[in-house]
C-alpha positions as CSV (number, residue, x, y, z in Angstrom):
1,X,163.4,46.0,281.4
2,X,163.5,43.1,279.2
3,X,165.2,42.2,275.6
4,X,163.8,39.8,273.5
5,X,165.8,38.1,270.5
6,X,163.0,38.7,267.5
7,X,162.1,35.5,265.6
8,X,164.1,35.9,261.7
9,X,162.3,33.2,259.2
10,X,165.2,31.5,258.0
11,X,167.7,33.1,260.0
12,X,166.9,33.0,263.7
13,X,167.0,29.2,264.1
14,X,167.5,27.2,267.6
15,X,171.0,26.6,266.9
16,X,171.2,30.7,266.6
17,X,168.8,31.1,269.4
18,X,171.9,29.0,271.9
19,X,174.4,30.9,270.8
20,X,172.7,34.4,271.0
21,X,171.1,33.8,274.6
22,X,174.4,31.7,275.6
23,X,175.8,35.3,275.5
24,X,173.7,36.9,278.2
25,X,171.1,40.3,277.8
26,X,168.4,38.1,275.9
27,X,164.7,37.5,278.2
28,X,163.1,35.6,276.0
29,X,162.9,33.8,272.5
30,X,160.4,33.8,269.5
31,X,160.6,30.5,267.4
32,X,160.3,30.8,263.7
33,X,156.9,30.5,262.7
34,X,154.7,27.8,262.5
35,X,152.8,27.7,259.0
36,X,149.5,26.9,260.1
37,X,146.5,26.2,257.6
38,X,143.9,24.0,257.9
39,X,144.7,21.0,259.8
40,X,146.3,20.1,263.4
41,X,150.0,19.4,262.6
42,X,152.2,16.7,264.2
43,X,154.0,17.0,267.1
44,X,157.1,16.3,265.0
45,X,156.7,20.0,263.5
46,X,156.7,21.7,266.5
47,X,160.1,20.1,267.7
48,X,162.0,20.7,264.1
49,X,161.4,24.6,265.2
50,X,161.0,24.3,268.6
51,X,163.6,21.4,269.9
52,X,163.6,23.8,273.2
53,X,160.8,21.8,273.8
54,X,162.0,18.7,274.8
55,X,164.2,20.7,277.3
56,X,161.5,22.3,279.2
57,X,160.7,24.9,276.6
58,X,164.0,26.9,277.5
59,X,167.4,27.3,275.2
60,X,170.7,25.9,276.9
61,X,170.9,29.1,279.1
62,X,167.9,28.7,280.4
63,X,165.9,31.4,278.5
64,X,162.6,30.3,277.0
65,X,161.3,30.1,273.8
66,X,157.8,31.0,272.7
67,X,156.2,29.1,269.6
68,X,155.1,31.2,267.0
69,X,152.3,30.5,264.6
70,X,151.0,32.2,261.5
71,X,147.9,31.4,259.7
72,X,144.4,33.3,258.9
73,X,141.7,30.5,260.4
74,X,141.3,31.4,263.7
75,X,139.6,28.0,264.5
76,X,143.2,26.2,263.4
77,X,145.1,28.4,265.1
78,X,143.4,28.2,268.5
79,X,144.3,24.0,267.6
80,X,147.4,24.4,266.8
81,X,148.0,26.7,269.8
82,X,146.8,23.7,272.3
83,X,149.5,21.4,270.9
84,X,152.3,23.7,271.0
85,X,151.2,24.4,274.8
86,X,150.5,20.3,275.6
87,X,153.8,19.7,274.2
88,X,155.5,22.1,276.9
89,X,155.3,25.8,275.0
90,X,156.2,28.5,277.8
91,X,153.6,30.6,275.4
92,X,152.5,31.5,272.5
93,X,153.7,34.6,269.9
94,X,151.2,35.3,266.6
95,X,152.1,36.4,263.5
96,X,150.3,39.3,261.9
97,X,153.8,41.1,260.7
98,X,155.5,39.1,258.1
99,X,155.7,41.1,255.2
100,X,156.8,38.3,252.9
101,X,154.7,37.7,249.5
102,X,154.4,34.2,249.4
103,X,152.8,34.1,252.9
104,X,150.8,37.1,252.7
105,X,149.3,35.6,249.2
106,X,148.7,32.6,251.2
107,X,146.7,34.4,254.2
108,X,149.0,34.9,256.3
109,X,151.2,37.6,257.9
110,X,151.1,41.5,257.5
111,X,148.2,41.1,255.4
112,X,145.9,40.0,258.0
113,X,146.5,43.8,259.2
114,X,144.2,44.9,256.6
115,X,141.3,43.5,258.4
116,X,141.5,44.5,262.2
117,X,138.8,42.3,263.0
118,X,140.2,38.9,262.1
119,X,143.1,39.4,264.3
120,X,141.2,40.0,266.8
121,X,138.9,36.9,266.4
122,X,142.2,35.0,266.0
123,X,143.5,36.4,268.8
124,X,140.6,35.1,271.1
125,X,140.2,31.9,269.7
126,X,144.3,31.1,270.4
127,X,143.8,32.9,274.0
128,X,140.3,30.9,274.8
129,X,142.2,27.8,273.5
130,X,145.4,27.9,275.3
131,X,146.0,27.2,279.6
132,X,145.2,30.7,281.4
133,X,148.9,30.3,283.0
134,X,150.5,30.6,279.3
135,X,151.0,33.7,277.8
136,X,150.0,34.9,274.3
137,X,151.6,37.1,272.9
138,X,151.4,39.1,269.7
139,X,153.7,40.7,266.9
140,X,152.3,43.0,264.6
141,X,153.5,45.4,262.3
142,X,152.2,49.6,262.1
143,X,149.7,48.3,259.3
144,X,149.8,47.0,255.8
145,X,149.7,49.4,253.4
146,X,149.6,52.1,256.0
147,X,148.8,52.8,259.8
148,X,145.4,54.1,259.8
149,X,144.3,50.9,261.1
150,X,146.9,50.8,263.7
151,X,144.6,51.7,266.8
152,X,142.0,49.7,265.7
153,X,144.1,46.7,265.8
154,X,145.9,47.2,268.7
155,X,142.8,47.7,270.7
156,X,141.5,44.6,269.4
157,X,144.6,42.1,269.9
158,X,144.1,44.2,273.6
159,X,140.2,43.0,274.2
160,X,141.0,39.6,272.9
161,X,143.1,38.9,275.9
162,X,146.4,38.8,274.5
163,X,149.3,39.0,277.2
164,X,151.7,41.2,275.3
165,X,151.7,43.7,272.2
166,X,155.4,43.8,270.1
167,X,155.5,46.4,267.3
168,X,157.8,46.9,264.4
169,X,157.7,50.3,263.3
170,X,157.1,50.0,260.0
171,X,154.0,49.0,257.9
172,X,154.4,46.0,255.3
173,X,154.8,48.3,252.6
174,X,157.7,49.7,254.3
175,X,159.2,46.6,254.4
176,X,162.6,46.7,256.3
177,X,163.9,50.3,254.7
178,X,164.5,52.9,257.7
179,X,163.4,54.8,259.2
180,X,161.1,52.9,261.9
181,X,158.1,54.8,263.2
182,X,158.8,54.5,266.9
183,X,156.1,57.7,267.4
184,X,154.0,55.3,265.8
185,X,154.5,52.9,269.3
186,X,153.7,56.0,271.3
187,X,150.8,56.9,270.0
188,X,149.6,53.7,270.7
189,X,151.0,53.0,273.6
190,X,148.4,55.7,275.1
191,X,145.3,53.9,273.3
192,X,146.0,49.9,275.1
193,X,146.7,49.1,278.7
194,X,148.7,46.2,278.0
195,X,152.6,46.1,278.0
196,X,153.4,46.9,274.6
197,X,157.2,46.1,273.2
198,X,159.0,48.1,270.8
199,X,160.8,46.7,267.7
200,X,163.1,47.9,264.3
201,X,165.7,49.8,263.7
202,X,167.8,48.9,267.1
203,X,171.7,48.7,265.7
204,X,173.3,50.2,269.0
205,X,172.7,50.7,272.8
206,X,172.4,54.2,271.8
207,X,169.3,53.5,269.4
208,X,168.0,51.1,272.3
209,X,167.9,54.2,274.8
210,X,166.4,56.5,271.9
211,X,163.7,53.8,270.8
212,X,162.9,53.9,274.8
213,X,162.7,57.8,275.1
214,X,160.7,58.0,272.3
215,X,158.2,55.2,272.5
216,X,158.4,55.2,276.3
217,X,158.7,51.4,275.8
218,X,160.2,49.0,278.7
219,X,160.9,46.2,277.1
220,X,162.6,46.0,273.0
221,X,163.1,43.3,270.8
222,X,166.4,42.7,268.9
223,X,166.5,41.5,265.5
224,X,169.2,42.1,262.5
225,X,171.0,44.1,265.1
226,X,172.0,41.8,267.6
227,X,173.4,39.1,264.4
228,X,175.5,42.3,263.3
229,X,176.5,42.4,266.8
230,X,176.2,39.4,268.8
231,X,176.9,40.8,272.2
232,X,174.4,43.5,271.9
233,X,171.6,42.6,274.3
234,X,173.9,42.4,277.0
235,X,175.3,45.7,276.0
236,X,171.9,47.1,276.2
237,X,171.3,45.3,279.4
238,X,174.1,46.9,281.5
239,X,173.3,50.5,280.0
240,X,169.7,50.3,280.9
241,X,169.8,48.6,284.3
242,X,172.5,51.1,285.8
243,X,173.9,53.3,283.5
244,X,176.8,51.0,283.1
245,X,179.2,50.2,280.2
246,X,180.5,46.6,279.5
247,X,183.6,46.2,277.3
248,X,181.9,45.3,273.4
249,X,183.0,42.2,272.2
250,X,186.5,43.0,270.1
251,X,187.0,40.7,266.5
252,X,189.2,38.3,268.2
253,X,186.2,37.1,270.4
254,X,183.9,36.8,267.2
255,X,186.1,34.5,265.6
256,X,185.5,31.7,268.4
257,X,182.0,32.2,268.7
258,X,181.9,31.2,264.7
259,X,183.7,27.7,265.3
260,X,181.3,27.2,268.0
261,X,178.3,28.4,265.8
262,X,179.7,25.9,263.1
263,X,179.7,22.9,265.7
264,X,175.8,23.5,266.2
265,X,174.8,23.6,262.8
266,X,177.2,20.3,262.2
267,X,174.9,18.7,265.3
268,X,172.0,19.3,263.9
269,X,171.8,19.9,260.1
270,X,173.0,17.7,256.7
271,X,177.2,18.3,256.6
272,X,176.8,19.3,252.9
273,X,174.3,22.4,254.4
274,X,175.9,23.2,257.5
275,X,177.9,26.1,256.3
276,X,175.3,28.4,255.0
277,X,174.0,29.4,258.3
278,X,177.5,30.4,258.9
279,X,177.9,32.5,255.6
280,X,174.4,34.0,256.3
281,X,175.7,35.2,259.7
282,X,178.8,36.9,258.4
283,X,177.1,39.1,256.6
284,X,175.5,40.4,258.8
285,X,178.6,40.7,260.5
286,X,180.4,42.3,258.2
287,X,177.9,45.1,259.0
288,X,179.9,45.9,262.3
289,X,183.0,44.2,261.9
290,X,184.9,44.8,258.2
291,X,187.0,41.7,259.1
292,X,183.5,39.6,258.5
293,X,184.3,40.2,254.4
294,X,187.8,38.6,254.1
295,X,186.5,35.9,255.8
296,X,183.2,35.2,254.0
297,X,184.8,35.5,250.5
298,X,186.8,33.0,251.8
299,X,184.4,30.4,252.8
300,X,181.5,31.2,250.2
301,X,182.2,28.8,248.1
302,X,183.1,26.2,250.5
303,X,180.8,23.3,251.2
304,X,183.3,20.2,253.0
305,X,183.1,20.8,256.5
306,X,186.9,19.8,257.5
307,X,187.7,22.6,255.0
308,X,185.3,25.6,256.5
309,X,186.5,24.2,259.9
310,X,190.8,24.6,259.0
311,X,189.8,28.3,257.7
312,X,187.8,29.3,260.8
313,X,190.5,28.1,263.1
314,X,193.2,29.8,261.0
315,X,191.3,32.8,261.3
316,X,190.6,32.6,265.2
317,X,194.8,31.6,265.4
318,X,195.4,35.2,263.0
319,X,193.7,37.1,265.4
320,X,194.4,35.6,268.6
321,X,198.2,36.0,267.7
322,X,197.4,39.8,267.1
323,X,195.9,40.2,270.6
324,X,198.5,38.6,272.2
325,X,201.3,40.8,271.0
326,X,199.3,43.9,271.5
């Protein structure tokens, strides 16, 4: 089995993607996509979403990152795709599941799934483009308005000699409301003869064993549930491999992992900026651990780093004193 960590535009950056696989369960990465439209972009593109790159295409723990493009042009994409692999990309994800307006009314994304044919061609032209040794992979949604094209694409991202197949279970008109359609995975699962991943709707290790049963998936990728609970690949990990349970990680241990989330962002981003990422992350948080919202009203309207800094350590010092007299 293996878990991927699912690429979030906007959420899911590099400095994420260290601290998430720094915690063990995670297989592989998906960069944020590439907006690709009718040129060959600069290498300088690639490593603002990708700085993997210049480290052997892998995070700090040694898990590597696939670059992900979007566009609608199949001959710029198959570009684009050769750069991304000559400047050290372990492979290659596509984007034909972003449901977002902007870049679906910009051809790109989950409205590409309306016509099964150009994501095929696309498909080829990337594969024929890129080394045979690198993989290209594919995300997709069930459809875009609905799934009655489903099949049809996934047979053609299949004949254009994509590597992999990962599905959210949902169609663009879904959007991100549950329930996911993991039946929807089956079914096609029995249509395609390559591996084909399951995504959506994975909060728990107990939806991670369901979304398995039911879509007789291998392999899953995490998305908003692994931010709401950061250790949740590894949970997943040890449950699948042996039937095991690992000990969750408790409050006090979240509180550390923020300070050290804040020191990335501080590396690499403007000072003045550096604490939204963290206020973006615990809210998702909040969605496992209630302590998340004391501590996010706190710092949302905070922008001097010193001053986020003192209430994240006073926090970590709160709750550390708590487990120690327990």
């Amino acid at each position: 089995m293996r878990l991927m960590l699912a690429p979030m535009e906007g959420v899911i950056d590099h400095t994420m993607r260290e601290l998430l696989t720094s915690l063990g369960g995670v297989d592989r990465c998906v960069t944020e996509f590439v907006r690709v439209t009718e040129r060959l972009l600069p290498p300088r593109v690639f490593y603002r979403l990708c700085p993997e790159l210049a480290h052997g295409g892998k995070t700090a723990s040694g898990v590597p990152v696939y670059v992900q493009l979007l566009g609608g042009q199949p001959a710029v994409m198959a570009e684009n795709a050769a750069r991304a692999a000559e400047l050290g990309a372990p492979g290659i994800d596509l984007n034909f599941g972003c449901p977002a307006r902007t870049v679906n009314r910009s051809d790109g994304g989950a409205i590409l799934l309306r016509e099964p044919r150009r994501v095929h061609d696309i498909t080829a032209a990337v594969r024929a483009a890129v080394p045979a040794h690198i993989p290209v992979t594919v995300k997709t949604r069930l459809g875009f308005e609905d799934n009655a094209l489903f099949a049809d694409i996934a047979m053609g991202i299949e004949a254009a000699g994509a590597t992999e197949l990962t599905v959210h279970a949902r169609t663009k008109r879904d959007g991100y409301r549950p329930p996911a359609y993991w039946d929807s995975i089956a079914d096609v699962r029995e249509r395609v003869s390559l591996p084909v991943i399951a995504n959506g709707e994975i909060w728990s290790v107990d939806d991670a064993l369901r979304c398995r049963e039911v879509t007789g998936c291998t392999d899953l990728m995490l998305g908003r549930g692994v931010l709401c609970r950061p250790d949740l690949p590894r949970l997943v990990a040890a449950a699948t491999a042996n039937g095991d349970t690992c000990e969750p990680l408790a409050w006090n241990a979240i509180t550390p992992l923020l300070l050290r989330f804040f020191a990335l962002t501080l590396r690499d981003y403007d000072a003045h900026c550096a604490g939204n990422p963290l206020k973006q992350w615990l809210v998702y948080l909040r969605g496992y651990f209630p302590q998340a919202g004391p501590l996010f009203e706190q710092v949302k309207r905070l922008h001097d780093p010193d001053t986020i800094s003192a209430v994240l350590r006073d926090a970590q010092s709160v709750h550390g004193d708590k487990r120690l007299a327990a």
